[in-house]
N, C-alpha and C positions, 0 to 999 in steps of 0.2 A: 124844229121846235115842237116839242109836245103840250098837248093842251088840257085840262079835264083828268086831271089825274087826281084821284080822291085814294087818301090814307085814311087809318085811323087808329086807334091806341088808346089806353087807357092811362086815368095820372090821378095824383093825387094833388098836383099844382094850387097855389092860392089865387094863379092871376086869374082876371075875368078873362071868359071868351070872348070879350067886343076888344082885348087885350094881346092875346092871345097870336096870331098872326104877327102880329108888331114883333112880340117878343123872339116869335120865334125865326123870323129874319133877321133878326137882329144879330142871331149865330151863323148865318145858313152865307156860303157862295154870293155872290152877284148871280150866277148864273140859273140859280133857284130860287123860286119866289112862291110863299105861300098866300093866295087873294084874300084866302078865306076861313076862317075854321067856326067851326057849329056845335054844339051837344048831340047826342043825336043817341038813339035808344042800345040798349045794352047789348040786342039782340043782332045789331049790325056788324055787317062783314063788309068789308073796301069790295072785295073780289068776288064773297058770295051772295050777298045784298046786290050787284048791279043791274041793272034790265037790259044793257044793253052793253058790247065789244064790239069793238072795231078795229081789227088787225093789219098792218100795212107791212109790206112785207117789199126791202130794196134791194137789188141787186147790181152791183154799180160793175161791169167788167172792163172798166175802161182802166189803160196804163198808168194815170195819173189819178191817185185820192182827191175826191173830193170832199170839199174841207164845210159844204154845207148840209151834208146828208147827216 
């Protein structure tokens, strides 16, 4: 399970952001969930905006997949 994953995008949407999230689970899997969504400045980048990565990197060599990695 991955945790802290921040998107972002630009829209020209009417709904409110305290809305916003609702809505957009509302289309999305069970298996994806958005907590949260914000406004947030023009100048922002998901990937070049962050302060901080953390890369976990698995190598599973075992004969049987595992089904929780």
């Amino acid at each position: 399970m991955r945790c802290g994953q921040v998107a972002n995008f630009k829209t020209n949407s009417n709904i409110p952001i305290e809305k916003f999230a609702i809505a957009i689970n509302s289309n999305l899997k069970k298996s994806i969930l958005i907590k949260s969504a914000e406004e947030v400045d023009e100048k922002f980048h998901s990937r070049l905006s962050c302060k901080k990565k953390t890369y976990r990197y698995i190598i599973d060599n075992s004969k049987m997949r595992n089904s929780y990695l």
